[in-house]
N, C-alpha and C positions, 0 to 999 in steps of 0.2 A: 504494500500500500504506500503510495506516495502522501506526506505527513510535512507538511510547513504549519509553523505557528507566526503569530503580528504581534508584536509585542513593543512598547515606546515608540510609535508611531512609524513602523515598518515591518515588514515579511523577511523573517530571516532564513537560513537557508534548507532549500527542501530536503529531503531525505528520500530514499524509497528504502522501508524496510520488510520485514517478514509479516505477513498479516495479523494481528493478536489485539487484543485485551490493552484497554485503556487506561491507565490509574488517572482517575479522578478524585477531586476531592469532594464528602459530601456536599458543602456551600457553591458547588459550580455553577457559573452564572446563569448558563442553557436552561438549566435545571429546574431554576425558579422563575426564570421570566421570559423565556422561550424564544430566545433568539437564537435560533437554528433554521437555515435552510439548506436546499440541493437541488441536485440538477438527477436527470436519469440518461443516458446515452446508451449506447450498443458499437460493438467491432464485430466488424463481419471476417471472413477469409474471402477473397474473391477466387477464381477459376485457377489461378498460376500461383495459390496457397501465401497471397500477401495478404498481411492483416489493412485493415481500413476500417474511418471513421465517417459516421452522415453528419455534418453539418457542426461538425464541435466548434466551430469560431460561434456561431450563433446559443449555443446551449452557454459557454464563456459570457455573454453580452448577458443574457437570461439571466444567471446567478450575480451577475451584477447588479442590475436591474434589482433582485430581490434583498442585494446586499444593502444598495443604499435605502431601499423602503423599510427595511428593517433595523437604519441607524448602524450597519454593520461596513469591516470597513474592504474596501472592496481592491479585485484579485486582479492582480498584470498579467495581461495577456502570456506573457513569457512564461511566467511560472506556471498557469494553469495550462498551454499548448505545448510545453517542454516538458513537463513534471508526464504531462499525457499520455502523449508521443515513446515516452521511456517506460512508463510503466507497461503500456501496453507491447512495447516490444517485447519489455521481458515475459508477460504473460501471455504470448499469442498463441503459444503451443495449448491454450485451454481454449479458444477459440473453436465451440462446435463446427460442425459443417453440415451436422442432418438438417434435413427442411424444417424453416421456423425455429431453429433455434439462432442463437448468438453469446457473445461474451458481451453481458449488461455493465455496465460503467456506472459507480455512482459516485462522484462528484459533492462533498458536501460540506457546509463549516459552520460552523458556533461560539458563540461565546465563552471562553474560559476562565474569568477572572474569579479568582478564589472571594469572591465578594458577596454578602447579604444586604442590599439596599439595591432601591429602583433608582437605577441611572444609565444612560447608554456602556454598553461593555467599554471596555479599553482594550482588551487583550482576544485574540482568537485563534482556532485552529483551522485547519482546511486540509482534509484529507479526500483522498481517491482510492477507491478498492474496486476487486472487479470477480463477478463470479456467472459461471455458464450456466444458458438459461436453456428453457425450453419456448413452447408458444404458450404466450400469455392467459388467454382466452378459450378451453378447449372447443367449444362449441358455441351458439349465437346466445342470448343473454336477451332474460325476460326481467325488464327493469319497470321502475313503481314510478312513476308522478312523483315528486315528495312534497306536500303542501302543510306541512309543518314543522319544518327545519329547516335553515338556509347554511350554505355553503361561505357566502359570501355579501359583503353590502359595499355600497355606495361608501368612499372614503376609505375602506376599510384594505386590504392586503390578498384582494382577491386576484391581483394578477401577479402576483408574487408567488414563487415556490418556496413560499415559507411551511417550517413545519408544524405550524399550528393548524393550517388546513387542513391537515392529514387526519389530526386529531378530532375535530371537531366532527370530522365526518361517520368517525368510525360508531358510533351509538345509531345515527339513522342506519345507516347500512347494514350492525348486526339486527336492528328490528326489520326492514325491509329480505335479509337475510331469512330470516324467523318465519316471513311469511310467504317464501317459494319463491321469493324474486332473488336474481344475481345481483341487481344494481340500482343503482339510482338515478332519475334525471333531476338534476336539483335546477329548483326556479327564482325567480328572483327575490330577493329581501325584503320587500315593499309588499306585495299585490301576490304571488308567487301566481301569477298569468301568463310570466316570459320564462322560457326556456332558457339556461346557460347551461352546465354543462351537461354530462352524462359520465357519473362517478368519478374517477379520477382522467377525462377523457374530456377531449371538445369532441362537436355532435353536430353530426349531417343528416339533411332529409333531402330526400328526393321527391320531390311533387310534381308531377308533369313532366315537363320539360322543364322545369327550374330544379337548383342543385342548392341549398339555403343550410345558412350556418350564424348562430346567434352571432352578432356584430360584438369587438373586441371593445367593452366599456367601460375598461378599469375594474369589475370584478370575473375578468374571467382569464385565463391563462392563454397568453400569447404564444400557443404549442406551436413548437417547429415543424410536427407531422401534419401539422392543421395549413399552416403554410405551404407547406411541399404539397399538401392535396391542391388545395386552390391553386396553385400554380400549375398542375400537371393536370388539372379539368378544364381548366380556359383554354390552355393551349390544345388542348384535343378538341374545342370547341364548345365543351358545354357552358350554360349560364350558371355559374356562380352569384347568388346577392347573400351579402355578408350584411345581415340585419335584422332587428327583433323577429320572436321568432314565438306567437303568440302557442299557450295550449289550446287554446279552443280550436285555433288554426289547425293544427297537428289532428286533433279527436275530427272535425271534420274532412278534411283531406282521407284518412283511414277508412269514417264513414263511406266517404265517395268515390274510395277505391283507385284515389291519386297518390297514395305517401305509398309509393314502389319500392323504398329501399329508407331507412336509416342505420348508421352506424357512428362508433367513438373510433377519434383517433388520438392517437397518443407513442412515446416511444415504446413501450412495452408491449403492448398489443399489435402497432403498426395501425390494424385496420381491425374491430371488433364491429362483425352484423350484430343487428338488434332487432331480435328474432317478432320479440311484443312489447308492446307498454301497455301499464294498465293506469286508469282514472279515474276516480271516484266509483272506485271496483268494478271498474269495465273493463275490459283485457281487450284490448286490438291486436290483433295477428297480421303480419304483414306479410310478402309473399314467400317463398321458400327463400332461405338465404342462397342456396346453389345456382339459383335462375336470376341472379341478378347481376345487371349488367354493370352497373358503376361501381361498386364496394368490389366487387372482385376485380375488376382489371387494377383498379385503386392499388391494391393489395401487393397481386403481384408486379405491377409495374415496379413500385416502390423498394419493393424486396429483391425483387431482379437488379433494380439499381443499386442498391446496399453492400448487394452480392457478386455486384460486379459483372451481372450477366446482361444487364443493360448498357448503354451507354450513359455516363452523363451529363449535358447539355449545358447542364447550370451548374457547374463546378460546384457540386455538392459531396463529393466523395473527399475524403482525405485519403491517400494511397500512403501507409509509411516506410516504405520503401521508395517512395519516389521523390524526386528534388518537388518546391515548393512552386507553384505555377506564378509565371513573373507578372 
């Protein structure tokens, strides 16, 4: 695991050492007032057994992004794309190759200060570890409306991969759990009428000929996989509108036999169909996930590109074997 600590107002020098066990003190600052967050990535092997990464300058921007919302003090480029770059050389022999899986990346830092009082940290750590995954999602996911719990609000740290989000979520989703659902679509803070995410996932519907995905408002996460979709559906042609994205919209579209496909995207999953949603204990069933035209090509395009079995267009692959593109 690659391990730098900030301490008197600088990042001193990284390490990579053996993976293990932290000593912490019990007064740790994280601990008590939760200034912790992270990022999630994936390394693929491509076809000529080089490891590569999707998009890690942009996952880099993200945790910064979350670092300054969080009063925390934020990562130079250098240290988080060299510290990367090296761990995962060393770890690339863990790099799966069976389909759907990967070696997942996480990326993540906190507060350390042996301190009890509420004031911004001074000190932190930032560490990387990395362990081989499978596929996220095994099968399509019958998720719940959630109309009494919110994920995130207005002013609040909803586009941040802070880890409090994490937290907060997990009592809905063991009771949504409890009652036969995989997940949750969480709505908004106010009115819960608009759609944001879908559990730890941004969320596409397909209506017609339109491709819709709640608009980015400050409580919703700026996902990288969410980006690469919108970009790799315009340019194939379809319409894209990235904007509220009402329930009742959604329960009638179902109704009328227009909501052809939705799915979450995210690093973990890539691409999860969503099989049903249910609403005020109505269960809509959507079409077979295998007959659908967008979430699947979605999928694998994306993955072929990871994999290095595509090309790709938009210099989005890291190749770490290769010099850096001028």
């Amino acid at each position: 695991m690659l391990v730098v600590d900030y301490d008197n107002g600088k990042w001193l020098t990284p390490e990579i050492l053996p993976f293990g066990s932290l000593q912490l003190s019990p007064s740790t600052f994280a601990l008590h007032y939760g200034q912790a967050i992270f990022e999630g990535m994936k390394a693929f092997k491509n076809p000529a057994g080089e490891a590569q990464l999707f998009r890690p300058l942009d996952n880099h921007k993200r945790l910064n992004l979350s670092a300054e919302r969080m009063g925390m003090a934020t990562i130079p480029e250098d240290i988080f794309m060299d510290g990367l770059s090296a761990l995962i050389q060393l770890d690339k022999d863990w790099i799966p190759t069976k389909a759907g899986s990967a070696l997942y990346i996480r990326p993540f830092m906190f507060a350390t200060d042996d301190f009890v009082g509420v004031r911004p940290a001074k000190q932190f750590k930032f560490i990387i570890f990395t362990c081989p995954v499978n596929a996220y999602y095994p099968k399509p996911l019958r998720v719940k409306v959630e109309q009494k719990y919110v994920r995130a609000f207005d002013g609040g740290v909803g586009y941040a991969k802070a880890a409090g989000n994490y937290g907060i979520s997990m009592l809905p989703t063991l009771e949504a759990n409890n009652q036969g659902f995989d997940q949750i679509i969480w709505t908004d803070g106010k009115t819960h009428e608009y759609v944001e995410e879908s559990g730890t996932m941004n969320v596409f519907f397909v209506m017609g000929d339109k491709i819709i995905t709640p608009e980015l408002d400050g409580t919703i996460l700026a996902g990288i996989t969410r980006s690469s979709c919108i970009t790799l559906l315009r340019d194939k042609g379809y319409e894209v509108e990235e904007r509220k994205v009402a329930v009742a919209e959604l329960v009638q579209a179902a109704e009328n036999g227009i909501l052809t496909d939705a799915f979450g995207t995210g690093t973990a999953a890539i691409i999860a169909k969503i099989a049903s949603f249910s609403h005020n204990n109505i269960e809509y069933k959507l079409p077979a996930p295998e007959n659908r035209e967008v979430s699947n090509w979605l999928y694998k395009t994306l993955y072929d590109m990871q994999t290095g079995n595509l090309p790709d267009p938009y210099h989005w692959i890291k190749n770490l074997n290769q010099p850096e593109r001028s």
